[in-house]
Backbone as a ProteinNet text record, in pm:
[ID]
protein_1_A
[PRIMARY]
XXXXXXXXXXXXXXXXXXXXXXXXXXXXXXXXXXXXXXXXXXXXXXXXXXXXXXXXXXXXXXXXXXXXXXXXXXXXXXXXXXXXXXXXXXXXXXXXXXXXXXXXXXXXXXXXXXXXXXXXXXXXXXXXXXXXXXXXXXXXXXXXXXXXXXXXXXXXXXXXXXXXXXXXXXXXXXXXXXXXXXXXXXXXXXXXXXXXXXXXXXXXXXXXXXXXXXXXXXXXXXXXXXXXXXXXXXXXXXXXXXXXXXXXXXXXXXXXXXXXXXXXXXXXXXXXXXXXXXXXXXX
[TERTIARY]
83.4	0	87.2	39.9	141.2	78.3	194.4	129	187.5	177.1	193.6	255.6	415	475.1	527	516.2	577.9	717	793.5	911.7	998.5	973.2	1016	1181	1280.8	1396.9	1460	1446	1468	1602.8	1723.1	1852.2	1902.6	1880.2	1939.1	2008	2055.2	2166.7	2049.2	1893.2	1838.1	1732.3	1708.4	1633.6	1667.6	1840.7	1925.6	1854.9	1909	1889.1	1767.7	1670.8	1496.8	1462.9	1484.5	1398.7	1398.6	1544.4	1518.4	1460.2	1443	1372.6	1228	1182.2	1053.1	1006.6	1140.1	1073.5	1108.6	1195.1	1203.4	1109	994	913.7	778	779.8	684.2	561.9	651.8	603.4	582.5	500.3	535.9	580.9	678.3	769.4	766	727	772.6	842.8	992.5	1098	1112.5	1128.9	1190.9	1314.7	1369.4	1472.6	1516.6	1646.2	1638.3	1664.5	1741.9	1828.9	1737.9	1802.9	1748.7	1889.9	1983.1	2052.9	1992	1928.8	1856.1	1721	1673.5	1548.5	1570.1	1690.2	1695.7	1769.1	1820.7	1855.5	1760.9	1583.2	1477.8	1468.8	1426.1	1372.2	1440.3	1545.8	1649.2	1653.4	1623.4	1614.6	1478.6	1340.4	1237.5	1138.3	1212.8	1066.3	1014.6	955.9	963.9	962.6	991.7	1104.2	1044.3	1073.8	1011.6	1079.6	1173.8	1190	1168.2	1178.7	1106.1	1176.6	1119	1155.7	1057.3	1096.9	999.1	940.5	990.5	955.6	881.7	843.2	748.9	579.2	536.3	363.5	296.6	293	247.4	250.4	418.8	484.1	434.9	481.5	458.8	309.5	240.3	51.6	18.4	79.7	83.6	124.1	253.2	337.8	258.6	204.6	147.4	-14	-73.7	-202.6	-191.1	-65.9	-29.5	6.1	66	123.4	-16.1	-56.7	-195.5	-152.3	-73.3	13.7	-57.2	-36.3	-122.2	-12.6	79.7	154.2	242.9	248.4	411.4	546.5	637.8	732.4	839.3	816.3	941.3	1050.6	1168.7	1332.9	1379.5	1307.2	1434.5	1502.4	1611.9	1725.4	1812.5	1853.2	1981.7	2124.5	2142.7	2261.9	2378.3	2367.8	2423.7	2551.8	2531.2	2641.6	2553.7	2369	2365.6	2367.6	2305	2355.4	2212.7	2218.3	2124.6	2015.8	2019.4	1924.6	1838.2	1934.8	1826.1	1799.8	1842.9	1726.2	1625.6	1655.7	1505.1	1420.1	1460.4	1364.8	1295.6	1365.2	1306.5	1223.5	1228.7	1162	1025.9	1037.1	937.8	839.4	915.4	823.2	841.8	920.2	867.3	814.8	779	684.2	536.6	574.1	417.3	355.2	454.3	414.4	365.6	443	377.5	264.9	247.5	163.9	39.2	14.9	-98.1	-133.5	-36.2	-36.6	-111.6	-58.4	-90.9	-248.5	-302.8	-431	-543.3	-506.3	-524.4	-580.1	-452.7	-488.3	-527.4	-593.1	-666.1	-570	-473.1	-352.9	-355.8	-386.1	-438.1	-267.4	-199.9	-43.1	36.1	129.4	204.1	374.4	437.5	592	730.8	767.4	829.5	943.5	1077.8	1205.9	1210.2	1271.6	1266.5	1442.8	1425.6	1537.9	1544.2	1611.7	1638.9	1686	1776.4	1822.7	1714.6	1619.9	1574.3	1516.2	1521.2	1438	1477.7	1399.2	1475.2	1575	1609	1756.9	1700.6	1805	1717.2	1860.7	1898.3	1949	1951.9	1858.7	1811.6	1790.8	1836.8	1765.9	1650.3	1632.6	1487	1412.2	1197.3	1178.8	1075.7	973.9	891.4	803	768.6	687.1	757.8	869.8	987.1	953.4	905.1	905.3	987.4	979.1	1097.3	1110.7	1285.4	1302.9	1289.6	1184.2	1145.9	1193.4	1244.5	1309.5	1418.9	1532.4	1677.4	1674.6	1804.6	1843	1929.2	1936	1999.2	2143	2155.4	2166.6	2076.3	2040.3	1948.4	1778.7	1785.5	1648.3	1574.3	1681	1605.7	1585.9	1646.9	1653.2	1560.8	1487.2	1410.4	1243.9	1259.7	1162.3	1093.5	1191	1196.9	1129.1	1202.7	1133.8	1015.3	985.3	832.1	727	780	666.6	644.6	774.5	740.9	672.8	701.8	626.2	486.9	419.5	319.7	213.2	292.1	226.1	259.4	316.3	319.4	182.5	146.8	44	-77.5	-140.9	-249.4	-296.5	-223.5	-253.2	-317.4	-403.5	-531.8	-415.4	-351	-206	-103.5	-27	91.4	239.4	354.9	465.8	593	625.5	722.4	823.3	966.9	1074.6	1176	1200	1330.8	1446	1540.4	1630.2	1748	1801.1	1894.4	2032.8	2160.6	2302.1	2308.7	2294.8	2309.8	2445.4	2518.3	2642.9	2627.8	2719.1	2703.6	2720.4	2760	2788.8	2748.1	2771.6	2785.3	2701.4	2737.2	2744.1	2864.6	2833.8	2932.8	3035.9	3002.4	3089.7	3162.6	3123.7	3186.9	3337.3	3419.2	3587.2	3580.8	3642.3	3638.5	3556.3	3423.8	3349.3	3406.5	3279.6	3303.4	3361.4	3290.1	3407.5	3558.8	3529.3	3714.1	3786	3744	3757.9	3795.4	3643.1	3676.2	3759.1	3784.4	3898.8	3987.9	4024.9	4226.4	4273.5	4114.8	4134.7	4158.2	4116.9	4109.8	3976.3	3895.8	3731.3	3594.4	3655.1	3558.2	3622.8	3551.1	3542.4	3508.4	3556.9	3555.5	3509.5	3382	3354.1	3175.2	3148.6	2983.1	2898.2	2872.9	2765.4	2707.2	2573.4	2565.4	2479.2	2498.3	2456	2395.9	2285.2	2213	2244.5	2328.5	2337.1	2252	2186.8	2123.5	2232.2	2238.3	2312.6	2222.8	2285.3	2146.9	2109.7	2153.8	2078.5	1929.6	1952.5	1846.3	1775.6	1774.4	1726	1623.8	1676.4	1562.4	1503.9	1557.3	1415.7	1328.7	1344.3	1230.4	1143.8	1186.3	1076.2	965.9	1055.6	975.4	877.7	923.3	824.6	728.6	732.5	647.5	490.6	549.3	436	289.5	303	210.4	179.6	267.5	263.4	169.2	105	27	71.8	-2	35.1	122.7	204.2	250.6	450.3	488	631	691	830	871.9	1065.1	1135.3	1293.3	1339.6	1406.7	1531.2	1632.9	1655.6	1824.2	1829.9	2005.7	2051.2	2006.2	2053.1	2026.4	2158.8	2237.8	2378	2374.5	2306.2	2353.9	2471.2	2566.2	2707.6	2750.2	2826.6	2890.9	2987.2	3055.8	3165.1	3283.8	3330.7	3428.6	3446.8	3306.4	3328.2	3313.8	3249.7	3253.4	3311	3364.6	3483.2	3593.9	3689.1	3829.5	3763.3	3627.2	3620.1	3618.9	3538.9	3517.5	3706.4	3752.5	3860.3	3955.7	3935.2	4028.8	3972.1	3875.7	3781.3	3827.9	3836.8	3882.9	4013.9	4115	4243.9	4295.6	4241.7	4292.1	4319.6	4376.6	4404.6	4293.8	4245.8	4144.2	4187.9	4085.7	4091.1	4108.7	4132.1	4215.7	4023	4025.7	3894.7	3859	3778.2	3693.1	3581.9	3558.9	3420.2	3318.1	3208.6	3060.6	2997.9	2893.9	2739.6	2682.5	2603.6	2457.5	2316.6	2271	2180	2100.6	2087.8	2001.4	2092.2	2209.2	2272.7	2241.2	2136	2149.4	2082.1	2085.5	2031.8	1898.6	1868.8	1721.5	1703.5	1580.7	1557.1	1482.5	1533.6	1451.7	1325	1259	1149.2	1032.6	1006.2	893.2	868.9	999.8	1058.2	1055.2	1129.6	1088.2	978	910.4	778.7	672.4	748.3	623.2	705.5	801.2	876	1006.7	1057.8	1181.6	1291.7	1383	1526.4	1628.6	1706.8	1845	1952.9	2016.1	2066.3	2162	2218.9	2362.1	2303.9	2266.4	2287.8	2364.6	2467.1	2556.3	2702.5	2715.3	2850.7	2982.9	2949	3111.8	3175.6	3099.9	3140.1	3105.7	2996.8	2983.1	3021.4	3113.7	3174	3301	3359.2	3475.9	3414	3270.3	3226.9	3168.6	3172.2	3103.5	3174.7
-119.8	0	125.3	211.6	330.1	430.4	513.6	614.5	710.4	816.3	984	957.6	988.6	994.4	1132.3	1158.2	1301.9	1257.8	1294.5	1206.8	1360.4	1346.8	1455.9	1389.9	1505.6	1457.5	1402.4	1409	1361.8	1356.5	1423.7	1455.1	1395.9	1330.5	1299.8	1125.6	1105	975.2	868.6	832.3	684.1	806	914.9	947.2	928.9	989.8	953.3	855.9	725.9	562.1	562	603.2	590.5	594.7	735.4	810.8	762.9	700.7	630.2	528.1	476.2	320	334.7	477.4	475.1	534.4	610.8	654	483.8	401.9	313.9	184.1	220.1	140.1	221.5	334.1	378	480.2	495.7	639.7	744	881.4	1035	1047.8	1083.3	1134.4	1277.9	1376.4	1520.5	1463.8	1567.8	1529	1657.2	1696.3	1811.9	1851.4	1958	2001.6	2127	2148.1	2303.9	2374.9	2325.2	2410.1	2379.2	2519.9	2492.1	2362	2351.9	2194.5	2119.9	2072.9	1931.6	1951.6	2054.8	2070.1	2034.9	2074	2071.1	1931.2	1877.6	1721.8	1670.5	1678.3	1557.1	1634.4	1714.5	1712.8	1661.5	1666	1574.9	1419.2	1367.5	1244	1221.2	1306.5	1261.7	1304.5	1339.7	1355	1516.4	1541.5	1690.9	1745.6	1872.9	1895.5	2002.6	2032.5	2132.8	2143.4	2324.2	2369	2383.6	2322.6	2324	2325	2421	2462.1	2373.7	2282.9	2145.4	2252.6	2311.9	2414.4	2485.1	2556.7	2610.7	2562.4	2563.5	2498.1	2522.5	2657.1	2696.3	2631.7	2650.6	2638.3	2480.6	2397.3	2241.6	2184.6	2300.6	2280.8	2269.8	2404	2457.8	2317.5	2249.8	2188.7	2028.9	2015.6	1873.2	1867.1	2004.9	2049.2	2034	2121.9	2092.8	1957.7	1898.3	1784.6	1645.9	1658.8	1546	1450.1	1376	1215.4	1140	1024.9	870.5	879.5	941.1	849	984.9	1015.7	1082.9	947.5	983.8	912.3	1008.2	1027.2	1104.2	1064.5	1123.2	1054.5	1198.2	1279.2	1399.2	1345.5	1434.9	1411.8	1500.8	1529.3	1624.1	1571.6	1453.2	1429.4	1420.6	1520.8	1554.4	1668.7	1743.7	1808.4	1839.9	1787.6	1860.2	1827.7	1889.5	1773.5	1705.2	1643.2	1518.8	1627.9	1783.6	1864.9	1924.3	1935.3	1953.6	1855.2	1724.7	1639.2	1595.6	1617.6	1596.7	1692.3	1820.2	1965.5	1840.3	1824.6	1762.8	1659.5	1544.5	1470.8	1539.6	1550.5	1696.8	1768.2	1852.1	1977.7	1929.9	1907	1890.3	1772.7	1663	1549.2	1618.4	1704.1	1734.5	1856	1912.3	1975.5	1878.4	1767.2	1674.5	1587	1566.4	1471.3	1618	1688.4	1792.9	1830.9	1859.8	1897.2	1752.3	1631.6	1508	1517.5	1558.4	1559.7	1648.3	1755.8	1900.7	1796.5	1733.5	1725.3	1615.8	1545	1369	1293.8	1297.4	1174.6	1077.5	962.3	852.1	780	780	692.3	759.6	764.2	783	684.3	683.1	577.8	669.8	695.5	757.5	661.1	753	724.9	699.2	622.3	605.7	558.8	547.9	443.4	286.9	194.8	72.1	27.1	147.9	158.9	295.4	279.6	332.9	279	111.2	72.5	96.9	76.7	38.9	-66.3	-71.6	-158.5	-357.1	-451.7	-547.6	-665.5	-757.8	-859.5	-899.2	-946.7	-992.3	-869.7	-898.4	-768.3	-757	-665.8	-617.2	-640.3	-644.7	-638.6	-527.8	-524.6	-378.8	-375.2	-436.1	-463.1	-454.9	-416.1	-361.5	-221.2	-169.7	-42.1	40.4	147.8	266	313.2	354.1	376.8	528.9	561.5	692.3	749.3	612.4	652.1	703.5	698	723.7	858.2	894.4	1016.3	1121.1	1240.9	1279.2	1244.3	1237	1329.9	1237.3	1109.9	1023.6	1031.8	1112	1164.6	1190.7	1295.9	1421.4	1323.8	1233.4	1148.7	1044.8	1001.1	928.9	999.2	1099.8	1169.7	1238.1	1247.5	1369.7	1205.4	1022.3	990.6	929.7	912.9	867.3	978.5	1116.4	1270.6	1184.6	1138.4	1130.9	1022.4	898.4	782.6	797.2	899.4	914.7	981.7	1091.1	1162.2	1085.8	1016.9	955.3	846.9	755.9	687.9	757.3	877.5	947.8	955.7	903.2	872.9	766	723.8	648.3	513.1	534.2	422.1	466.4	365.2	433	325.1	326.9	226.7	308.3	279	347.5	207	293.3	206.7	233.4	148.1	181.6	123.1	218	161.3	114.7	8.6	-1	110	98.1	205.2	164.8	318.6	312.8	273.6	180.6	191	170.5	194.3	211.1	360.5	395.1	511.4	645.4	720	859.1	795.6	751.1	743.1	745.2	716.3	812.9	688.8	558.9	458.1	402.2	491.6	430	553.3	470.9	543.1	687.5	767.5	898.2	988.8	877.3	897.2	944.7	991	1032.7	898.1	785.3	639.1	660.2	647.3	621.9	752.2	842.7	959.7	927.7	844.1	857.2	717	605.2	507.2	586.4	639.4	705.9	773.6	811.9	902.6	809.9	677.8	627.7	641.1	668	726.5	612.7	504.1	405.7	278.7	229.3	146.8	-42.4	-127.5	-255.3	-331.3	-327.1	-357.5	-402.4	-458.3	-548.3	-474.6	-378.2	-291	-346	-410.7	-431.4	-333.5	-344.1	-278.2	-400.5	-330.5	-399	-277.3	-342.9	-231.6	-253.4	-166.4	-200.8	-153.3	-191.8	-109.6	17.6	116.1	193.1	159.2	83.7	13.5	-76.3	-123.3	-195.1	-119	-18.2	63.8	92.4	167.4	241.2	154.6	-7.9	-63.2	-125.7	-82.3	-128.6	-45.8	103.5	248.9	199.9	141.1	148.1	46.2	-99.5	-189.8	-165.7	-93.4	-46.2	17.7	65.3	121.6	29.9	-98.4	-143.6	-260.8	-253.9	-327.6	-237.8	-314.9	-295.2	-173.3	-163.4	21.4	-84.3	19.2	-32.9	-47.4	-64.3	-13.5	-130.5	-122.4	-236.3	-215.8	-358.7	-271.7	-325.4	-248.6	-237.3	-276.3	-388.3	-412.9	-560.5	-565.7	-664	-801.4	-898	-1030.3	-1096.9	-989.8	-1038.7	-918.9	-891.2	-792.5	-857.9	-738	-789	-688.4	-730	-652.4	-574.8	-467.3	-382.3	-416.7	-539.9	-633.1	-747.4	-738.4	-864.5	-719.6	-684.7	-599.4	-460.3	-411	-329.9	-330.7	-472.3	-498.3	-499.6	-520.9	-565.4	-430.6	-338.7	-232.6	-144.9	-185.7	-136	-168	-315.8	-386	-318.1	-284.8	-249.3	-95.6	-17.6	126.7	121.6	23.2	54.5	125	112.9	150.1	59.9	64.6	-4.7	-49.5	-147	-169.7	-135	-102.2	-106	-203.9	-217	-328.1	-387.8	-524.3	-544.4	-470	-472.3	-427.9	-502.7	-481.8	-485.2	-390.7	-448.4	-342.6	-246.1	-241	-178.8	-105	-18.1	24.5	-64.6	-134.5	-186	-161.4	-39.2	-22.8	-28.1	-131.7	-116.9	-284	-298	-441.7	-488.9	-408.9	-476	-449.8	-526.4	-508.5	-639.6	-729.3	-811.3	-782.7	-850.9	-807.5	-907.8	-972.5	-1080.9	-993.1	-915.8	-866.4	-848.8	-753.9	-734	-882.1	-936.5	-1085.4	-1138.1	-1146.1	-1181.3	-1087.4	-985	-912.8	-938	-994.3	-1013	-940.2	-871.6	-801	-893.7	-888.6	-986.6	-879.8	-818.3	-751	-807.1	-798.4	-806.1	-803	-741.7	-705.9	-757.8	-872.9	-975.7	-987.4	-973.1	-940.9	-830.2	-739.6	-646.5	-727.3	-816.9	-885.9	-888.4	-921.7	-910.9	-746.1	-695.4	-555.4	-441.7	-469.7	-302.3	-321.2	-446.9	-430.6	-384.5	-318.5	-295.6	-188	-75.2	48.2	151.1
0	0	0	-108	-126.7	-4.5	36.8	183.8	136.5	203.9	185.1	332.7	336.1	488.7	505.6	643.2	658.8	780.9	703.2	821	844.5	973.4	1049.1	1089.3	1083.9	1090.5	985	881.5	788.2	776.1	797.2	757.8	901.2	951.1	1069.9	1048.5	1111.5	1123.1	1093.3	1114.6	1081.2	980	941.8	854.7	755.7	719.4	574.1	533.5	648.8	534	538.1	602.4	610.2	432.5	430.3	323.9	196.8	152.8	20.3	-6.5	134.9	152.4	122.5	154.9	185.3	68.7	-27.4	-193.3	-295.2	-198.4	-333.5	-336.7	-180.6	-187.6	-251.3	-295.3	-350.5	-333.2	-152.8	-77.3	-120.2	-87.7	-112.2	-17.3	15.8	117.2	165.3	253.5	269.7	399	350.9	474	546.7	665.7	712.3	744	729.9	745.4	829.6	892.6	945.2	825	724.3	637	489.5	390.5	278	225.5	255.6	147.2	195.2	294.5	354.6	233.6	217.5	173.5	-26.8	-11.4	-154.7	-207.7	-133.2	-95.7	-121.6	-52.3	-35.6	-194.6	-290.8	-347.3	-528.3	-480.1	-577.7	-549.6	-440	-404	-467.6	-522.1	-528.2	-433.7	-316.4	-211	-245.1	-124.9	-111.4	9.2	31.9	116.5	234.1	318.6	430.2	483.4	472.1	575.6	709.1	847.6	984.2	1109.7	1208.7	1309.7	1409	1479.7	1503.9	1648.3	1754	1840.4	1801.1	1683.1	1619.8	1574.4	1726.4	1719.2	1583	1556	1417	1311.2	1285.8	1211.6	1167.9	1243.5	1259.3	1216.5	1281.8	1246.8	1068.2	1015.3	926.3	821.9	864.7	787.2	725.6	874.4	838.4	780.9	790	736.9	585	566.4	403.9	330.6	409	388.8	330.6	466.6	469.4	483.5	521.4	539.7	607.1	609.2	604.7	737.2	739.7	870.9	885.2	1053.9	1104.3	1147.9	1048.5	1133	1206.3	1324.7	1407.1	1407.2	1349.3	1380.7	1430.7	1521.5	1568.8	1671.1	1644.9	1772.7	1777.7	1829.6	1855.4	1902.4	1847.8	1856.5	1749	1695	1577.9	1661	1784.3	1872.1	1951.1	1970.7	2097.2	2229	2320.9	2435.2	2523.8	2603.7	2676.5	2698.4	2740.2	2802.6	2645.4	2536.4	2424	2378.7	2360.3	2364	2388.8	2485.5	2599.7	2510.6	2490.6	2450.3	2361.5	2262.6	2154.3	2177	2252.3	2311.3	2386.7	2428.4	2511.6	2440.9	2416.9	2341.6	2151.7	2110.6	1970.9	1921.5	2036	2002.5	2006.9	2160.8	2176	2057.7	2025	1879.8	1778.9	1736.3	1636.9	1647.7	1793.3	1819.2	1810.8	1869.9	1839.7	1688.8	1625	1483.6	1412.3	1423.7	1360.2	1417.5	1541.9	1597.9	1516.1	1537.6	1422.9	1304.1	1238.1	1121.8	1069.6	1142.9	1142.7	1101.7	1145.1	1091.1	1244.4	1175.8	1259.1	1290.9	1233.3	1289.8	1329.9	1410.4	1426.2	1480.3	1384.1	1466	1513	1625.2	1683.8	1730.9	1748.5	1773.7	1944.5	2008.5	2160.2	2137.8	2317.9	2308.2	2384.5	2393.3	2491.6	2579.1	2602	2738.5	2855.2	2865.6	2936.4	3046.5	3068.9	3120.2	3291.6	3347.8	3524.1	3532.5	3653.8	3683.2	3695	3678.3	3652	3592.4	3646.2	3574.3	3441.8	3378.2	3239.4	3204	3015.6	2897.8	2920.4	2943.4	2933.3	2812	2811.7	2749.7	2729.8	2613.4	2627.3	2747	2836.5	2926.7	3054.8	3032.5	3176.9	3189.1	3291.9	3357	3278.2	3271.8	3219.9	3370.9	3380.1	3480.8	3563.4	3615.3	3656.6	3790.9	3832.6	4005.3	3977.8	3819.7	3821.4	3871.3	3902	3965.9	3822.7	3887	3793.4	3753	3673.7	3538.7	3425.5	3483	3359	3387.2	3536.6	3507	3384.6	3377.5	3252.3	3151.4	3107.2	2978.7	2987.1	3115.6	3130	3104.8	3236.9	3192.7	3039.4	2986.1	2823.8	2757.8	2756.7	2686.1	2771.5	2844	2914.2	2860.1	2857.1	2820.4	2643.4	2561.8	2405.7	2401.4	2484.1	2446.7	2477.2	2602.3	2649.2	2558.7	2505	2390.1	2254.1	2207	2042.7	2097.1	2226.1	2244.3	2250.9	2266.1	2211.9	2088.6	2005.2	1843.2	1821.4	1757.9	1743.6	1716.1	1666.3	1585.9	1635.5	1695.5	1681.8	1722.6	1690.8	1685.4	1765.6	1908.8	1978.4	1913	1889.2	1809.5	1945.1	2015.6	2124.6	2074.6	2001.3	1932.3	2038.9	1986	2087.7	2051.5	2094	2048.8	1945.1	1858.3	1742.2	1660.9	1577.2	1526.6	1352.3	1292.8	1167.2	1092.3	974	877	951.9	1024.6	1066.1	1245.6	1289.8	1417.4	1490.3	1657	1697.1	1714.2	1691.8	1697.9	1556.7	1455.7	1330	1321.2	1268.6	1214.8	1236.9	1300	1314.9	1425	1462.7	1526.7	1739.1	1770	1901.7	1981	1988.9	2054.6	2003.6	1897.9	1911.1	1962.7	1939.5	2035.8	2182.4	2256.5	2387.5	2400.5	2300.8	2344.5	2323.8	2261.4	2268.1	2359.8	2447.5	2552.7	2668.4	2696.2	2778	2857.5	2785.1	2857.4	2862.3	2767.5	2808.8	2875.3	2971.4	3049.9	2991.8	3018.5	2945.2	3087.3	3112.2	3270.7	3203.4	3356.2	3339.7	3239.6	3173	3155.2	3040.9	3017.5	2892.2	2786.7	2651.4	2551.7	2465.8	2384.1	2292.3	2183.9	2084.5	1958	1879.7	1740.7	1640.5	1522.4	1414.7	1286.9	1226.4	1223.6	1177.2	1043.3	929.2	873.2	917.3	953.1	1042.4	1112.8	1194.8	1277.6	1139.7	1004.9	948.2	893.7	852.3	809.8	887.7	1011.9	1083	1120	1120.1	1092.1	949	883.1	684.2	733.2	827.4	783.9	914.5	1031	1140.2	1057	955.9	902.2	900.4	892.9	910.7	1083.4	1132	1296.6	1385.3	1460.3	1553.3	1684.5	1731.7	1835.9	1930.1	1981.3	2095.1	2104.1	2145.5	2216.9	2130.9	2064	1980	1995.8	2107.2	2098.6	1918	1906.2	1810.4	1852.5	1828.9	1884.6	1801.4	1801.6	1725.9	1820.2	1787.6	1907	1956.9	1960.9	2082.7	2210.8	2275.6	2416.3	2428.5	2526.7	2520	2687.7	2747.9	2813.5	2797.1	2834.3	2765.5	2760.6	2852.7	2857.2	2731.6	2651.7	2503.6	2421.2	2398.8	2280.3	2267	2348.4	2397.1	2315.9	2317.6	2253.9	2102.3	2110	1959.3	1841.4	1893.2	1843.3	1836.9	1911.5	1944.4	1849.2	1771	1670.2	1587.3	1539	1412.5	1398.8	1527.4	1531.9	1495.3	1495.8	1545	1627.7	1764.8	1856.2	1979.9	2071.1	2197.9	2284.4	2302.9	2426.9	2584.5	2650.3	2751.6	2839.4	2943.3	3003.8	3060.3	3048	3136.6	3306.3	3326	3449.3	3524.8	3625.8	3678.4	3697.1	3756	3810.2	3658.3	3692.9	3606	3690.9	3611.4	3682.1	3656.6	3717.4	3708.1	3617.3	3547.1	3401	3304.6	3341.9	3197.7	3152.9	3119.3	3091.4	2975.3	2854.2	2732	2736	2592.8	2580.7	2490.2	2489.1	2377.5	2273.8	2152	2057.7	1997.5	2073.2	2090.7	2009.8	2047.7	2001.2	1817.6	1810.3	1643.1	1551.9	1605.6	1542.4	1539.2	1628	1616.2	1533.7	1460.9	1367.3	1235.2	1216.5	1079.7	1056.6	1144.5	1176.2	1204.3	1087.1	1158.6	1103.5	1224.7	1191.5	1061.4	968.1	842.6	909.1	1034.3	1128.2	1253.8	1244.1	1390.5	1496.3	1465.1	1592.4	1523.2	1641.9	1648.6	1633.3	1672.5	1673.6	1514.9	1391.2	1279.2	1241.3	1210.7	1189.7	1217.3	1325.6	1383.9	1297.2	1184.3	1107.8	958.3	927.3	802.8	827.5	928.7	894.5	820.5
[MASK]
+++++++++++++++++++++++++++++++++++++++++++++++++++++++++++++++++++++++++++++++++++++++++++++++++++++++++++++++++++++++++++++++++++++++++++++++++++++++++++++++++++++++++++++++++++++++++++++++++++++++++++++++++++++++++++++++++++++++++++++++++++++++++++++++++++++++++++++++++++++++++++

């Protein structure tokens, strides 16, 4: 079924690979952008393009009125340089802009960006039916709170698909060649101790935004199917960086413990990048 998508974020690290997926399956695409090259990007790719200030209630009202889309897919983020407190903004206030605007304008779906490490503290990977953790203290307050406010508001939509991606790795993330990790390995800034991570490839991450389009409401993780502690996949990323590993460690925070991806599979979702151990030597 062909859809009219309005994919907010469009120029961002899982929108890039999103958008061609979603013109070469036969979508109308309107993408947003801050800048006119993002804008003039979607419209050479085929889509078409919108300038947008996602903080801008109006603005945002205005955008998706024109638009008329069968579906919002949210990919904002601000981790392109900004930091954990404007994220949140974004989480926060420019969901609740989209989710009102999508209301405004009878758009019945909505699939929004989350994450998989949010859950509370806990032995086993978590799954979508694990608490989000609201007791944390600061400084992961804010990050808990900002996504409990987006998941709370993207679920007011008659439809809707929360994607909790697991750590993102792959082509302009902060763990591929050049990226902010190898940064903080040369520095000596990451730790090779209990903590576990559930990565996704952001390949994978965006085709599971494309095929959400038709899955049932409700909270869905993103993650590959190896969780790992920072002590196995640590040295590995480290060979792939060419850089030095960290010497092993002990101790976690109790919310560092993965996430499963049970659910994703069970709607027809299988990661193409199954496990980090081979993929962090191909980004």
């Amino acid at each position: 079924m062909i859809m009219r998508i309005f994919l907010a974020g469009a120029t961002g690290v899982i929108g890039r690979h999103l958008l061609p997926l979603l013109l070469a399956d036969g979508h109308q695409v309107t993408g947003t952008s801050q800048s006119p090259e993002g804008v003039a990007q979607f419209k050479a790719a085929g889509a078409t393009g919108v300038r947008l200030d996602v903080f801008d209630r109006d603005a945002v009202k205005r955008a998706l009125a024109e638009a008329a889309p069968d579906v919002v897919i949210h990919q904002l983020t601000a981790l392109g340089g900004g930091s954990s407190a404007d994220n949140a903004r974004i989480r926060r206030t420019g969901t609740r802009n989209l989710v009102d605007a999508a209301h405004a304008a009878g758009i019945q779906r909505i699939i929004a960006q989350s994450i998989s490490w949010a859950y509370e503290p806990g032995e086993a990977p978590a799954t979508e039916a694990t608490p989000l953790d609201v007791a944390a203290p600061e400084p992961r307050a804010t990050t808990i709170a900002a996504v409990q406010a987006l998941e709370e508001a993207v679920a007011e939509a008659p439809e809707y698909v929360i994607l909790r991606y697991g750590t993102l790795y792959g082509p302009g993330t902060w763990y591929a060649p050049g990226g902010l990790m190898a940064a903080k390995l040369q520095a000596g800034e990451l730790a090779a101790d209990d903590a576990v991570t559930s990565f996704v490839h952001v390949d994978d991450a965006a085709r599971a935004a494309l095929t959400a389009l038709t899955w049932p409401s409700g909270p869905v993780n993103i993650t590959d199917d190896e969780p790992a502690a920072a002590h196995t996949w640590l040295p590995v990323l480290a060979a792939a960086l060419g850089t030095p590993a960290p010497l092993p460690s002990t101790g976690r925070a109790g919310w560092q413990r993965g996430a499963t991806n049970t659910t994703a599979h069970a709607l027809g979702w299988h990661p193409t990048h199954p496990t980090w151990r081979t993929s962090f030597h191909t980004q």
